[in-house]
C-alpha positions in Angstrom: 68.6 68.0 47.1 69.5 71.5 45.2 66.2 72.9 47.4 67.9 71.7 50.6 71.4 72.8 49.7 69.6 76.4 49.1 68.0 76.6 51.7 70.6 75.2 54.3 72.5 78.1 52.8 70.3 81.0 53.4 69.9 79.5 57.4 73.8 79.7 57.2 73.6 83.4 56.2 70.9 84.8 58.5 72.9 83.2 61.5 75.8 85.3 60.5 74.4 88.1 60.1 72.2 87.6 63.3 75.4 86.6 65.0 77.0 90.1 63.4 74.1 92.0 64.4 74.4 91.3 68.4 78.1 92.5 68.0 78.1 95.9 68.9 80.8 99.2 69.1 82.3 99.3 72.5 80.0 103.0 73.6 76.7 101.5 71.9 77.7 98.3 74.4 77.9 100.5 76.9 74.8 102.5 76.4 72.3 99.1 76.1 74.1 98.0 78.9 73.1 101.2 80.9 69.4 100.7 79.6 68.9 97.5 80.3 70.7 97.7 84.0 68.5 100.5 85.0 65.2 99.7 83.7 62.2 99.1 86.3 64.6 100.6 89.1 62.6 102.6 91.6 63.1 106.4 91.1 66.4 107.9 93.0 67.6 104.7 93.6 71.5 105.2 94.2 74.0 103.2 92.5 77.7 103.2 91.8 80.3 102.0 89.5 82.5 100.3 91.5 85.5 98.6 89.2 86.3 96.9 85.6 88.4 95.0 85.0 90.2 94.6 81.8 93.9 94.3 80.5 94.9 97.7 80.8 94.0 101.0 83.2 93.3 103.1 81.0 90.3 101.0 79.1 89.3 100.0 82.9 89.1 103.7 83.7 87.5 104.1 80.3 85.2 101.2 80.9 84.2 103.2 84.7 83.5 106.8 83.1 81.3 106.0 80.4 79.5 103.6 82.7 78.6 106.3 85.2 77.9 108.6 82.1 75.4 106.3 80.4 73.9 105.7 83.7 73.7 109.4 84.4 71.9 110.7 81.0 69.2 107.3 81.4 67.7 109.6 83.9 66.8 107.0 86.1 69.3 106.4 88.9 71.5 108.6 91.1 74.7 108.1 90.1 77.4 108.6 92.9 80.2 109.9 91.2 84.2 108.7 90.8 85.8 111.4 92.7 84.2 109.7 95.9 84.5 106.4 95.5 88.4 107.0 94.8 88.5 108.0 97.9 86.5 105.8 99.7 89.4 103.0 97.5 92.0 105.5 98.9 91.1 105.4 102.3 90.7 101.0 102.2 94.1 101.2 100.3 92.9 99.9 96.6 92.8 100.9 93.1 89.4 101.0 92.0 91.1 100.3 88.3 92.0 96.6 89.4 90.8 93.3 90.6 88.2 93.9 93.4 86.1 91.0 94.7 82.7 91.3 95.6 82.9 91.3 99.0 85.2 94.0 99.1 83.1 96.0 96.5 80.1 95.9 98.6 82.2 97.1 101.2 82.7 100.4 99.1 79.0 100.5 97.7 77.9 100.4 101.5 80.4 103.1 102.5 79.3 105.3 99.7 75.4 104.6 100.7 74.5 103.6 97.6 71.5 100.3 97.2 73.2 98.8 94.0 77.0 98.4 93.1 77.9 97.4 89.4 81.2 95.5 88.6 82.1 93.8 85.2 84.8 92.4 83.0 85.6 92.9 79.0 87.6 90.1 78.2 88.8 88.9 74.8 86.0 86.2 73.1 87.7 84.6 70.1 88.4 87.9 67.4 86.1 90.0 69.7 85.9 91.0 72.6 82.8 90.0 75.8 81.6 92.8 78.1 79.9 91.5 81.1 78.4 94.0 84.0 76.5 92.6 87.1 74.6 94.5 89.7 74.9 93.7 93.2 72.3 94.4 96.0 74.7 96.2 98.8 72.4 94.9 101.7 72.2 91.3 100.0 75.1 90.4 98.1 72.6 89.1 95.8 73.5 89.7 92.1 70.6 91.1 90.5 71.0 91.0 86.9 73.9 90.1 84.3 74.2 92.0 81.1 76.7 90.7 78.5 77.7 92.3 74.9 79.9 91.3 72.3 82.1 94.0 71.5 83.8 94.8 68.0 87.7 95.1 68.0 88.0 98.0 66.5 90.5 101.1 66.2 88.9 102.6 70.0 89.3 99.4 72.0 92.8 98.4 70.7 93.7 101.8 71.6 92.3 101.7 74.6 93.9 98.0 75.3 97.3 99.2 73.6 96.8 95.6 71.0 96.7 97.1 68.4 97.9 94.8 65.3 97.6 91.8 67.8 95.0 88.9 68.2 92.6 89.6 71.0 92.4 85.7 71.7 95.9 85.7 72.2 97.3 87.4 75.6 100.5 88.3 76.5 102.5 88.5 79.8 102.7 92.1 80.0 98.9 92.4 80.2 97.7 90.7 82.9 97.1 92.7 85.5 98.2 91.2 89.2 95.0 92.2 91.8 95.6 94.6 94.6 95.1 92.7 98.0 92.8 95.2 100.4 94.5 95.9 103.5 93.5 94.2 106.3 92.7 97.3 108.9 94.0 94.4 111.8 97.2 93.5 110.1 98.9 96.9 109.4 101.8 97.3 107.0 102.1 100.6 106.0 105.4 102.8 107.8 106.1 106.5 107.3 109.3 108.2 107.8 109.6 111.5 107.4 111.8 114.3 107.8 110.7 117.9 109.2 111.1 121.6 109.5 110.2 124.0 112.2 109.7 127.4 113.3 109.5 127.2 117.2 108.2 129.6 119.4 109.3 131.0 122.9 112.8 129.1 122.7 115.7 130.6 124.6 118.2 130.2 121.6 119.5 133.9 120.7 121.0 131.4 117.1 118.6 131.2 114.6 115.8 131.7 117.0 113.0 129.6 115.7 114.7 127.1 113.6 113.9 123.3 114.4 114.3 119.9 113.1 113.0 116.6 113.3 112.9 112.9 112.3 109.4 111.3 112.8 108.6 107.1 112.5 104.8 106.6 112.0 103.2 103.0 112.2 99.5 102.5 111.4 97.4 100.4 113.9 94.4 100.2 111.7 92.4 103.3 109.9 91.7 104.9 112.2 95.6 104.9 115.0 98.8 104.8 114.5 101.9 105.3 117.0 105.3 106.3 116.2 109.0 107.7 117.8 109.9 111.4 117.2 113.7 112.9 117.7 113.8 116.9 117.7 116.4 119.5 117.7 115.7 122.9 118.1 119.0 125.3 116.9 121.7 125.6 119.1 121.7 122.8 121.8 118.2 121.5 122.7 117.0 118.2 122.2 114.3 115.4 122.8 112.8 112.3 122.0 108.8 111.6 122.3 107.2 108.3 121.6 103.5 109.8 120.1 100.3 108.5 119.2 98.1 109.6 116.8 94.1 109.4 116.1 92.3 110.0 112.7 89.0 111.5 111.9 87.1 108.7 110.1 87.2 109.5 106.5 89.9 112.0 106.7 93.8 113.1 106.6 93.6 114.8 109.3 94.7 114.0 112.9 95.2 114.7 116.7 98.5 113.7 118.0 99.4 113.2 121.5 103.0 112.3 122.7 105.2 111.9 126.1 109.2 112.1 126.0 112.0 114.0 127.6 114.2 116.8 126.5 117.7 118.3 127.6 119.3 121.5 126.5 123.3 121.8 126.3 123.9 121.4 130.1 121.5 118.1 130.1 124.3 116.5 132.0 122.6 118.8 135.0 118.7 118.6 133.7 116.3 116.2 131.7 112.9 117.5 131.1 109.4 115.3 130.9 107.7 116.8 128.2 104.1 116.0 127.1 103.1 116.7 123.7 100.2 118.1 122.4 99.2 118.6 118.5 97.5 118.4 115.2 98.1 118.0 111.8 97.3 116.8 107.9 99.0 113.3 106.3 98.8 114.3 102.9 99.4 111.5 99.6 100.6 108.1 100.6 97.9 106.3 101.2 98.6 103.4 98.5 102.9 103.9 99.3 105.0 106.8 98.0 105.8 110.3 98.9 103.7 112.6 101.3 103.6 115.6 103.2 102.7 116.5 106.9 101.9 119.7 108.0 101.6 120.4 111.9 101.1 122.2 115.0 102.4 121.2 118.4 102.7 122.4 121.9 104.9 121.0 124.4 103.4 122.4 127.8 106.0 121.0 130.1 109.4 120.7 131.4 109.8 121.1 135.0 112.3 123.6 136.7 113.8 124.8 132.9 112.9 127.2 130.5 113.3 125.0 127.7 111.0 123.1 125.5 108.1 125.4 127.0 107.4 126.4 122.8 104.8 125.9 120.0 105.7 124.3 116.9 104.6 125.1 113.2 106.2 123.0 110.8 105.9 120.5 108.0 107.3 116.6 107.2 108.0 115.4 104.1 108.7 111.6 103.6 108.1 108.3 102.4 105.4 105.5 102.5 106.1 101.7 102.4 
């Protein structure tokens, strides 16, 4: 009985310290994981980090960069780095940072021309903490391989998490993080209103020659057009109204602008002017809602029988993004 007892207790002790020995520090995780996800690949193959999730941004951005740096120094893959893919996520109207399903991930891995896309999760596990990366064939769909750690709790991932002095196991309110829906390119939702500043060429004004304003409505179509409703005054008493269009490059902030209105000067009682609008510009921040700026150039080639509104435009918008 004492013989069994003994050695009952020495299986008891080799499993806990086998069970301690597959627990790892979050950047030696990180590095196996890196090994083990890249081994056998063939040579060049590209691959990108796409998100992971976790209950905070800054260990999910964490989680991200030392992915795509323990991927880089295997030597093995090509390694498409963040700066793209953020905006690649920019231009589809996510945050790479939070909850991305796979369909919508291989729609980022395929823009960025990359074979494999990896995605993952570190979650708490009792009093540790469960890292799990997948790759995922971009032409496929097909989930490749699964690696999954067991990750100390230490000093680095409660700072990272923001818990520290709490149980892992136990999660509050405050840090769940709510997913960011992709925008559907067919159901636009985004509005931008803006308010500008001019210098106009070949006006008649002898007030402030030059000086313009403007207040510009913008709705986007999809990614690629948008239409909108512009109202301009040029100092002293010249106005107009255009109703515009505008088309993106693919990939890009910047645009061509068309747009067809009238305009009237002070004795518009006696004259309204067609006027057809021809310009370009740059939409600059606002692509996931908040402020942004809009430089541009316009020409408004006609407005028969006056001398009015026959100018060029040089100006910039500044606005908001809901």
């Amino acid at each position: 009985m004492k013989k069994f007892l003994l050695i009952l207790a020495c299986a008891l002790a080799l499993g806990a310290k086998a069970a301690e020995a597959q627990t790892a520090r979050l950047g030696d995780a990180i590095r196996n994981a890196a090994e083990e996800l890249s081994a056998g690949m063939a040579p060049d193959t590209r691959i990108a980090v796409i998100s992971m999730r976790a209950d905070s941004a800054r260990m999910s951005n964490h989680l991200i960069d030392e992915m795509i740096m323990a991927f880089v120094n295997t030597q093995r893959v090509l390694v498409v780095n963040r700066a793209q893919l953020d905006l690649i996520a920019a231009e589809m109207h996510l945050a790479i940072d939070g909850l991305i399903d796979d369909a919508t991930a291989q729609s980022i891995g395929r823009l960025a021309g990359v074979q494999f896309i990896y995605t993952g999760a570190f979650e708490p596990f009792g009093n540790i903490y469960r890292l799990r990366i997948q790759a995922i064939e971009v032409e496929t769909a097909i989930i490749r391989r699964i690696h999954t750690a067991n990750v100390w709790n230490d000093a680095v991932v409660s700072t990272l998490l923001g818990t520290a002095g709490r149980d892992p196991s136990r999660r509050g309110p405050r840090e769940t993080r709510a997913p960011r829906e992709p925008r559907d390119p067919d159901n636009p939702r985004v509005n931008w209103l803006s308010a500008e500043v001019s210098y106009t060429l070949n006006t008649p004004s002898e007030v402030w020659p030059g000086l313009g304003f403007g207040l510009h409505y913008e709705r986007d179509l999809n990614e690629l057009f948008s239409i909108g409703a512009l109202l301009l005054y040029n100092v002293p008493f010249e106005f107009g109204a255009l109703v515009t269009a505008r088309f993106f490059l693919p990939g890009s902030p910047f645009y061509l602008e068309a747009g067809v209105g009238a305009g009237f000067n002070q004795h518009w009682w006696d004259w309204v002017g067609a006027m057809l609008s021809l310009g370009a510009g740059a939409r600059l921040g606002g692509r996931t809602g908040g402020f942004f700026a809009n430089p541009f150039v316009s020409v408004f080639p006609l407005a028969p029988e006056s001398a009015s509104f026959r100018f060029s435009r040089v100006g910039v918008r500044a606005g908001w993004v809901w």
